[in-house]
N, C-alpha and C positions, 0 to 999 in steps of 0.2 A: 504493500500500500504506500511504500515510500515513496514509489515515481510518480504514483497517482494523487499524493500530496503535494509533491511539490509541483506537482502538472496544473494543481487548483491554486498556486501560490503564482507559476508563470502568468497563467491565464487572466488575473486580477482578480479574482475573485473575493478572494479573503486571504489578508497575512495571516501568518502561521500564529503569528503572536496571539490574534483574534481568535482563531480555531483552537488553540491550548485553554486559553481562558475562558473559552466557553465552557469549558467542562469544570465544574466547581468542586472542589473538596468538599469532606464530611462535615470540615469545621465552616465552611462556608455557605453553604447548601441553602441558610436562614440569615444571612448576612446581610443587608442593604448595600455593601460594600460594592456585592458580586452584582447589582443590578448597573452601579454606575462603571464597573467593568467594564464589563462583558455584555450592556447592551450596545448595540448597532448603531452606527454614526446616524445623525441627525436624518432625516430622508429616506432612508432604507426601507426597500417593501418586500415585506413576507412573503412571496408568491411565484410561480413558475408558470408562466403563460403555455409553453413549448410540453410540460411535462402534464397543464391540466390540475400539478398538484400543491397545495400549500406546505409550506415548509413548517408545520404546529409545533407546539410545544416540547421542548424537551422532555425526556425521562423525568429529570429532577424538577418539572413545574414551571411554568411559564415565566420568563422575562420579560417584563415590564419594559416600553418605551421610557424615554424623559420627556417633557415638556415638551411643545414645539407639533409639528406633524405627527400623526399619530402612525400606529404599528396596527395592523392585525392579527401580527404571530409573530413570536419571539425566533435569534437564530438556533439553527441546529448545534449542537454538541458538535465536537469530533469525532466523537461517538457512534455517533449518529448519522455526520458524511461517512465514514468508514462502513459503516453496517449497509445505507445507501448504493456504495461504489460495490461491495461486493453483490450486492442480489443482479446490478446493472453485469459485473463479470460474469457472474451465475447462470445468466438469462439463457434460452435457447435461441431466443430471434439476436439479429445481428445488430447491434448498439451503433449510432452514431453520436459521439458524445457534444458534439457542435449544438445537437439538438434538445441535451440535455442539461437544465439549468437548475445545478444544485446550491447554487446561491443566485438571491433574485437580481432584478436591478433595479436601480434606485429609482423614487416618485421622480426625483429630476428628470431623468432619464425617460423615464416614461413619457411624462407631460412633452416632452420634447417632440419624441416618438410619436405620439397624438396631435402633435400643433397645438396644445395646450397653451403657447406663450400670448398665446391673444382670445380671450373667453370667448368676442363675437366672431372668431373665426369661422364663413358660413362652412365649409365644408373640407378641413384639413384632415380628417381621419378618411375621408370618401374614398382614397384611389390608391392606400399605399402600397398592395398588390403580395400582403403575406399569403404564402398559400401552404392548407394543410396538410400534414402527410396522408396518405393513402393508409386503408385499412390493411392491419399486418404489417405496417413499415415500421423504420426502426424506431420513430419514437413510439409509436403503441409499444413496440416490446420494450425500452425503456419505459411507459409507464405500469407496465405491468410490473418489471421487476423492480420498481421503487413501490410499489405495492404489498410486493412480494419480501420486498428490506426488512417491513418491523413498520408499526404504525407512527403514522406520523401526526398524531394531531387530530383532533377536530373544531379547533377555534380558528376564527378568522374569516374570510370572505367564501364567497363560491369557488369552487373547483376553475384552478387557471383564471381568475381575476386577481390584478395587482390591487390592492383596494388601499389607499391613504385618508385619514382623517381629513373627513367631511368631503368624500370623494367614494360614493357606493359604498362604503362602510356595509355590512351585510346586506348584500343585494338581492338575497333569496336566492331557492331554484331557479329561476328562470336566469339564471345569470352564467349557469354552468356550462359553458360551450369553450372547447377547444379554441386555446387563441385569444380569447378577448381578456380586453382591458376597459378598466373603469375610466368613465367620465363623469363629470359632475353631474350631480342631482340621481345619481344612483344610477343611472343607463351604461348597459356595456357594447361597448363598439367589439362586434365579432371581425376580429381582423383576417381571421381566413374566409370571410363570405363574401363573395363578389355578384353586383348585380349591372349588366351591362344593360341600357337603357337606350333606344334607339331611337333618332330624331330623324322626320324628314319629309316631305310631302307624298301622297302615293305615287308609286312607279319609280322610284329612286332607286330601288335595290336593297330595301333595309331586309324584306324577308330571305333576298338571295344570302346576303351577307349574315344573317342569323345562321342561315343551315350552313353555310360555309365553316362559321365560328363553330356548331356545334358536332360539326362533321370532324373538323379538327382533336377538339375533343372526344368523339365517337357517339354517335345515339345509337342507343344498343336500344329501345323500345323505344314507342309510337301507340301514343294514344291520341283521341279527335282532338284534345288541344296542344297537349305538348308532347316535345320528347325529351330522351333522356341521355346522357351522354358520358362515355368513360374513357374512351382510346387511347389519353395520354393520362388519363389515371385524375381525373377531376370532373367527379359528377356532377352533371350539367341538366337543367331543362329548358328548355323553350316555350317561350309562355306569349302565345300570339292573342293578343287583344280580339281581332277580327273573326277571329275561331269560336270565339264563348258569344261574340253576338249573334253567330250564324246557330251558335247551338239554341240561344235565348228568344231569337225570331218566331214567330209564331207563325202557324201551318199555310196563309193568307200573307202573312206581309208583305209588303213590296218594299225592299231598300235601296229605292232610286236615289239618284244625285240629292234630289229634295229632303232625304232624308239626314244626309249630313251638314246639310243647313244649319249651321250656330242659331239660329233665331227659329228655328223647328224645335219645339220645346219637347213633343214626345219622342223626337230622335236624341234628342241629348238626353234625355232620360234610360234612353232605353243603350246608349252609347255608355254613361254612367254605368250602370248595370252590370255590362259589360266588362268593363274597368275594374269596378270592387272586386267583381270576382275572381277575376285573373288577381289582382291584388293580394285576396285573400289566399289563393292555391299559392301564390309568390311565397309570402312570408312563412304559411307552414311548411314548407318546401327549404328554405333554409334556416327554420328554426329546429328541422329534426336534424338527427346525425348523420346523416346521410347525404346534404344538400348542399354541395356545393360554391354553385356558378349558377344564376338565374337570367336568361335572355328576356329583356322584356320587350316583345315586339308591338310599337303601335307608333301611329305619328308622333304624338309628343309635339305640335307645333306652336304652342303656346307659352307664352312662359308661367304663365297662372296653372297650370297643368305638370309640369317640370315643377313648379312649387309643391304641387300637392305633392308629385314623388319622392320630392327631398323630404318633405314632412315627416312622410311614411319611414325612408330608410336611415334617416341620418341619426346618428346617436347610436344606430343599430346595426347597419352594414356598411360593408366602403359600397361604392357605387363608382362608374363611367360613364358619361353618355358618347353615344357615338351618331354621328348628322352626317346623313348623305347629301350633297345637295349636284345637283348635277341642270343644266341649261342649254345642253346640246340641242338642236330640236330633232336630228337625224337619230339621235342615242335614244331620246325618248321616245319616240315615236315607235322604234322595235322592241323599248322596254313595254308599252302600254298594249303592243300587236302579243308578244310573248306572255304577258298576264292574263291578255284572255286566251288562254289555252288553256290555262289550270286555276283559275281562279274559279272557287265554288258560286262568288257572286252572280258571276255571270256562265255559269253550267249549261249549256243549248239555247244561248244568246246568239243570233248573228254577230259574226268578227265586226264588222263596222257600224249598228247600233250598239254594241256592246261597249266599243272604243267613245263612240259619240255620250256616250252616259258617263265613263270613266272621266273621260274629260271637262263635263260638268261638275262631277265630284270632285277634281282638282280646282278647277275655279273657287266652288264654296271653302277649300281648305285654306287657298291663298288666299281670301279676304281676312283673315286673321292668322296668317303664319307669320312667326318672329322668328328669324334666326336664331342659334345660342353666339350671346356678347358678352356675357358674363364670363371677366376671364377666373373671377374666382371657382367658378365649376371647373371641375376633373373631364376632359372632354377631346375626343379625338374626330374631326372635321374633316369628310372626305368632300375636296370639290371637285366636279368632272374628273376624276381620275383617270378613265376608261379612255378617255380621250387624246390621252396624251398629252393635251398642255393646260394640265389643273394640280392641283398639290393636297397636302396634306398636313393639316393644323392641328397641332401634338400640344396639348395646355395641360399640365401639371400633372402629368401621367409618369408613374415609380412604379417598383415593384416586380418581380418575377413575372406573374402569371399577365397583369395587365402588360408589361413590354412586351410578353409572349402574345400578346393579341396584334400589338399593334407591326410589330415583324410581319404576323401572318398575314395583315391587313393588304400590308405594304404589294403581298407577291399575290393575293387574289384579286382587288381592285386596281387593277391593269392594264393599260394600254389594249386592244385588239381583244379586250374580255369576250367579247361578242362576234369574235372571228369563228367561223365554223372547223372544228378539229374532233378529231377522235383518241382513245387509248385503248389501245390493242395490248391484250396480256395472254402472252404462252409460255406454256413452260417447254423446257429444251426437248427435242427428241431422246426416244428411249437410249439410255445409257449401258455401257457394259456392266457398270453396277448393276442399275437395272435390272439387268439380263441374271444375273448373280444372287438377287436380293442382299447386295451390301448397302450401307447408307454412308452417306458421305464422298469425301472419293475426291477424284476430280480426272474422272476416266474420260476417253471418248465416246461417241457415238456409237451405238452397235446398228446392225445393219438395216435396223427397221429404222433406227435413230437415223441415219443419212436418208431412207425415203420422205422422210420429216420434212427435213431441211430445205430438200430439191420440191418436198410438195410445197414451202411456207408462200415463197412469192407469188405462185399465184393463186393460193387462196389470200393474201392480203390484197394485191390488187384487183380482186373480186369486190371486195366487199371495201375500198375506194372510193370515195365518191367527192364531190365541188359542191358550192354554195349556188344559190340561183343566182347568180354575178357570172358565176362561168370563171371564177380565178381560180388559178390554181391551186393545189394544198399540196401542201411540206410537208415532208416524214423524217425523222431521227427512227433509230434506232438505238435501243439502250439494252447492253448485255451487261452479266456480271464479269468477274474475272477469270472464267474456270470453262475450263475446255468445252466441256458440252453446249454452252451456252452462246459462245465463240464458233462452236462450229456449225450450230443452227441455223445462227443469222450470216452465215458468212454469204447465200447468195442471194439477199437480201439487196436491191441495188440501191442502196441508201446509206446516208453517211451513218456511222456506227462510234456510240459512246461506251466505255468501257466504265462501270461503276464497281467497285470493291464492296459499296454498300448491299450490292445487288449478290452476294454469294449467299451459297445456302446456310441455313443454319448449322453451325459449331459443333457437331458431337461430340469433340471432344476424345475422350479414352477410348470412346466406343466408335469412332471414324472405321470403318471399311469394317464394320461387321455387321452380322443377319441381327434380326431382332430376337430370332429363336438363339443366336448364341449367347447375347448380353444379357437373356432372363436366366442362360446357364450360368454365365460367366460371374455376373452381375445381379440377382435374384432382388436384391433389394432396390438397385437403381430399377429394373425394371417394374415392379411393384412401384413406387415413389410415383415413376411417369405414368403408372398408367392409372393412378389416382388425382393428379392435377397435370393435365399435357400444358396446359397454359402458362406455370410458374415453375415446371418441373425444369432444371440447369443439368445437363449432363454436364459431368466431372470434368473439369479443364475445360466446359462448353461452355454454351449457350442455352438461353429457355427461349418458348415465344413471346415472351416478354422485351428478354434485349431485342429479338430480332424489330420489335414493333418500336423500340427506341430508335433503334440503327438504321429503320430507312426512313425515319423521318426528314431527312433532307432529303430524300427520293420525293418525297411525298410533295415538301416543298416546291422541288422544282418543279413536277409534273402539273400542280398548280398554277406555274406563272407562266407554263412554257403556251403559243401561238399555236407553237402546230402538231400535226398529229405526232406522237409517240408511240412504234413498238416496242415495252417492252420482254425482252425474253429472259427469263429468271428458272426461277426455283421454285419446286412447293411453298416451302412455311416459307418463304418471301413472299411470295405471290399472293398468298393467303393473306395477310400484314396489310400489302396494297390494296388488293380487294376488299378487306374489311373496313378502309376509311373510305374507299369510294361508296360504298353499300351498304352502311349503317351497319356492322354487323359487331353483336355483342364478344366483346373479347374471349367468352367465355366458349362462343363457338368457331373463333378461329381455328386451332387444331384442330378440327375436324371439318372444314371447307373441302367442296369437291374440287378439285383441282386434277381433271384427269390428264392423261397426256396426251397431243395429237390433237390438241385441241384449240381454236382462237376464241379468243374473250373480245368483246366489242363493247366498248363505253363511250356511250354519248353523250355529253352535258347536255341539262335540261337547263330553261331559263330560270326554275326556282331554285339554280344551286344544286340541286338531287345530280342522278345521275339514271340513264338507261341500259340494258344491258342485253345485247344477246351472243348465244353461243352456237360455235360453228364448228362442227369436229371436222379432220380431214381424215378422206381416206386415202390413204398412202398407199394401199393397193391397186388404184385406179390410176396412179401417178404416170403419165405418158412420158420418155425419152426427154431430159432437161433440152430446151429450144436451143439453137447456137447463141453463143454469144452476141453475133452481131444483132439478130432478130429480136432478143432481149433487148439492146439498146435504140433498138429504133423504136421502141413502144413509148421510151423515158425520151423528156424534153434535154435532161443530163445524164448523165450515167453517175451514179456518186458510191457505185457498191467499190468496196475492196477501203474507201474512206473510213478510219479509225481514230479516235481522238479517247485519248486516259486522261484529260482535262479539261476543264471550260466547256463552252456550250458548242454540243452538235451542228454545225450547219446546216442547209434544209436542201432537198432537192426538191424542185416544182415536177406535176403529173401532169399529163394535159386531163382534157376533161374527159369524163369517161359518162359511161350511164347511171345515170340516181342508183343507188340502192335503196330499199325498204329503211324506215324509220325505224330507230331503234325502240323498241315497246319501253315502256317506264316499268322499273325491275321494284317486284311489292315487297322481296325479301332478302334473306342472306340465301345462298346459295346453296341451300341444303335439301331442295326438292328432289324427288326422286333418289333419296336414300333414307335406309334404314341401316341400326344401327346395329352391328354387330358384334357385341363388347366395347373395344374402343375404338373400333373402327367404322369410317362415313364409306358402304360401298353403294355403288350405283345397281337399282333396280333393272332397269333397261339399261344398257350402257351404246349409246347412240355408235358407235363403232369397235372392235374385237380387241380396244388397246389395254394392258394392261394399267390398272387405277391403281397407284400406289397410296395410302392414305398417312405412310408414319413421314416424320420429321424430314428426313434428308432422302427422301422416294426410291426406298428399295420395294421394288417388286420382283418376287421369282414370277420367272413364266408357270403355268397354270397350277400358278396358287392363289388362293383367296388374299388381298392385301392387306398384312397387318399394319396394326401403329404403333 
């Protein structure tokens, strides 16, 4: 315990002098002496935001503050840090101690932390972007094993609030939430809850830009108002305004233009309505433990409206707002044509009464729309962005998860957002692993694997197609590092990006062996995985968790990229991408069908979502590769045998070809047409004789059933 003492002495915590003298003698025990000791400089608060837990009274009975600010729990013993740091040793889950605060910090500190230096400060706690850890992460199991230490107390404030005289002094239950801290008049600001609040006229893009944000995040479920959201581990809902008035309409009502008339009293009542409600699922939504990140989707173009929000959140959550404003009249015009395609308002409306109504309804919003001017709001401004020559107004935005929005912002409201593109996902042709049932590897092609490769080009430029402009579309190519995938796309006649983020997941010890050997080999690793495939790490490996961190800049770019993308990968990569483009709950990622021989087709929709359909090849049908030259007369360039291991892919232009069919709006994850067979996802009908590998790094023996 000595280096872990003197590790609490480097770090500031507490001199060692402080931490001896906490601990009192027999003869001292009843002394007055020991209280002006051994209590805590002037300012000092009781409490551990990070840990959720109060630092309570020692063994020997509580220490008393002195005059001045008051205390809600005396310091710990050494004792008492020592008995602490061992149960935090002892733990099974993995400790980061960064996250664990065995001495608090001071009210100064705090108040600082809060913006506390100016009382009427309107909104310094709103945006400063703490985010909490994920269930099972290491602070849980640090607060488990400071649980597990030896009791510590039960005086002083609620669980995880720093409380100082006349500053929430016992704030009740309702104050015990991970992360927060007191403010005056007894209110605790929950600094891990984030409420993003969206500004902007209709047809701006707020609801694309919501499913974007929560797509980011993952919606793993879909109910009629919201959804829900977890991909990078920050549960999320979407909380559309517009949704609870469609649900609150009655069986007759007409909600024309006229209805959102400000001087239509029974449409603003029934707009109200609307609002409370969504209001109310808000706040229990991130007043349970489970909640969050909340999207509130609705104009917000008021500021008396904006006032009422702050009302509601401040004192209580951070908040953001985030204001589309956009003035193109070409940009709007196919935002307002794209809305009615899927807006329920207008559900078997003619396209252009529908547009003629919409566009009344924006008239009534603009007679009372106010920009956000208020620079004291936490607020991020997208103007024309799409356009290309608009920007981007960043006001008083900190923090982890809020900077992590406003990055994402950056690369989905974009220049050519509205360029027509697709992303093609296949996985490599059959492998000599494959062929083997080894996983891992980094073999070549086995011979079915080369029919793959010589069928890929022309099923992709089958299913090619142009915008009604007649302009061309651009193709990259994106492989990972590793042979198979290299030599899929090799006659692919398009420029070729090499990603290392794009290789398969990590086995690890168990690289280049069966799954039937590693439950020999391995009995326990195999048990382990095939009880959690999602968080299960093979030894020296990877789980599908890193893998779903690791191609987050895949993810990125595929986001801001113009034009169409093939990429050709891996299973549990493919899986990772597919399940941010398709809402799909993490928990069913390892188990995505991802057969092989097969092209994935994704085509953004204008609400953000995506569409999806699948195109096996049959590699049996495959006729004598065409010559080379015949090949390049089809292409306006030839750009195949072009490879880049950095920066961005160049594009080659296609001429035009014949439309293809639209891509269908895809209603799930990708798990139809399988059943489950232990742990494995196999396919019921399997649209072509290729073998479906379903484990981690795609071994399939030939005519075996595919394990995982």
């Amino acid at each position: 315990m000595e280096h872990l003492k003197h590790g609490l002495q480097g770090g500031g915590l507490v001199p060692q002098a402080s931490l001896d003298s906490a601990a009192p003698t027999r003869g001292q025990a009843d002394g007055g002496d020991l209280a002006r000791r051994s209590a805590p400089a002037p300012g000092l608060c009781l409490s551990s935001p990070n840990t959720q837990r109060n630092l309570g009274p020692s063994a020997h009975g509580p220490i008393h503050a002195p005059s001045g600010r008051g205390f809600a729990s005396p310091l710990p013993t050494s004792a008492e840090l020592s008995r602490r740091l061992r149960g935090l040793l002892n733990t099974s889950h993995p400790v980061n101690f960064r996250d664990v605060e065995l001495m608090p910090p001071t009210c100064a500190d705090t108040e600082r932390g809060l913006g506390l230096e100016e009382a009427d400060e309107a909104d310094a706690d709103a945006a400063t972007g703490l985010a909490s850890a994920p269930s099972g992460s290491a602070v849980t199991g640090a607060v488990e094993a400071l649980a597990a230490a030896g009791p510590l107390g039960s005086s002083g404030g609620a669980g995880g609030t720093t409380v100082c005289e006349g500053e929430g002094a016992g704030a009740g239950p309702g104050a015990a939430v991970g992360g927060a801290r007191a403010r005056g008049g007894g209110t605790v600001v929950r600094k891990n809850k984030l409420i993003i609040i969206m500004v902007g006229l209709p047809g701006r893009g707020k609801t694309f830009l919501c499913n974007k944000i929560v797509h980011y995040l993952n919606v793993t479920t879909h109910t009629t108002t919201v959804s829900y959201a977890q991909w990078l581990g920050h549960a999320t809902r979407h909380f559309n305004v517009g949704a609870y008035r469609r649900i609150q309409k009655g069986a007759h009502e007409v909600q024309s233009a006229a209805f959102f008339d400000h001087t239509n009293e029974a449409g603003m009542e029934a707009r109200n309505r609307a609002l409370n409600a969504a209001l109310d699922d808000l706040m229990s939504w991130l007043r349970s433990d489970s909640g969050q990140v909340a999207v509130f989707d609705a104009t917000n173009t008021t500021e008396s409206r904006r006032n009422l929000l702050r009302s509601k959140f401040h004192g209580q959550f951070q908040y953001l707002f985030i204001e589309t404003i956009c003035s193109d009249p070409a940009v709007l015009e196919q935002n307002y044509r794209n809305k009615m395609k899927y807006s329920p308002d207008y559900k078997g409306v003619d396209v252009d009464q529908a547009v003629a109504d919409f566009l009344a309804r924006i008239a009534k919003y603009e007679e009372v729309y106010e920009p956000i001017a208020d620079r004291n709001l936490h607020y991020i401004k997208l103007t024309d962005m799409v356009t290309g020559r608009g920007y981007m107004d960043i006001n008083r935005i900190s923090g982890y998860l809020p900077g992590k929005i406003v990055f994402f912002l950056m690369q989905v409201a974009r220049p050519g957002l509205t360029s027509v593109r697709k992303i093609f996902l296949t996985r490599h042709g059959e492998s000599q692993y494959n062929q083997k049932g080894l996983i891992g590897g980094n073999s070549s092609l086995s011979e079915r694997g080369e029919k793959y490769a010589r069928a890929l080009p022309g099923a992709l430029l089958e299913r090619l197609s142009v915008d009604t402009q007649d302009e061309p579309l651009s193709v990259a190519v994106w492989t990972s590092t590793l042979k198979r995938t290299i030599e899929t796309a090799r006659s692919l006649p398009f420029p070729k990006l090499r990603w290392k983020a794009l290789d398969e997941i990590n086995a690890g010890i168990c690289d280049g062996m069966t799954y039937e050997g590693i439950a020999d080999k391995y009995p326990d690793e195999a048990a382990a995985r095939k009880r959690d495939k999602l968080r299960y790490r093979y030894p020296a490996g990877e789980s599908y968790m890193d893998v779903i961190q690791r191609v987050e800049p895949v993810i990125i770019e595929l986001e801001r990229e113009r034009e169409t993308v093939v990429v050709v990968a891996h299973q549990a990569v493919l899986r990772a991408v597919y399940a941010y483009f398709m809402n799909v709950p993490p928990e069913d990622i390892p188990r995505l069908a991802m057969p092989l021989h097969t092209l994935i087709e994704l085509t953004p929709m204008p609400d953000g979502t995506m569409g999806e359909q699948r195109f096996p090849v049959d590699i049996d049908a495959v006729p004598p590769p065409p010559p080379v030259a015949e090949l390049a007369a089809e292409l306006v360039s030839g750009g195949s045998g072009v490879e880049l291991l950095a920066g961005s892919a160049p594009s080659t232009a296609l001429p035009a070809s014949s439309g293809s069919p639209r891509s269908s709006r895809h209603s799930g994850a990708a798990l139809q047409d399988c059943v489950t067979d232990g742990d494995a996802c196999l396919p019921l009908a399997p649209a072509s004789p290729e073998p479906t590998a379903a484990g981690d790094a795609e071994a399939a023996p030939v005519g075996a059933l595919p394990v995982s």
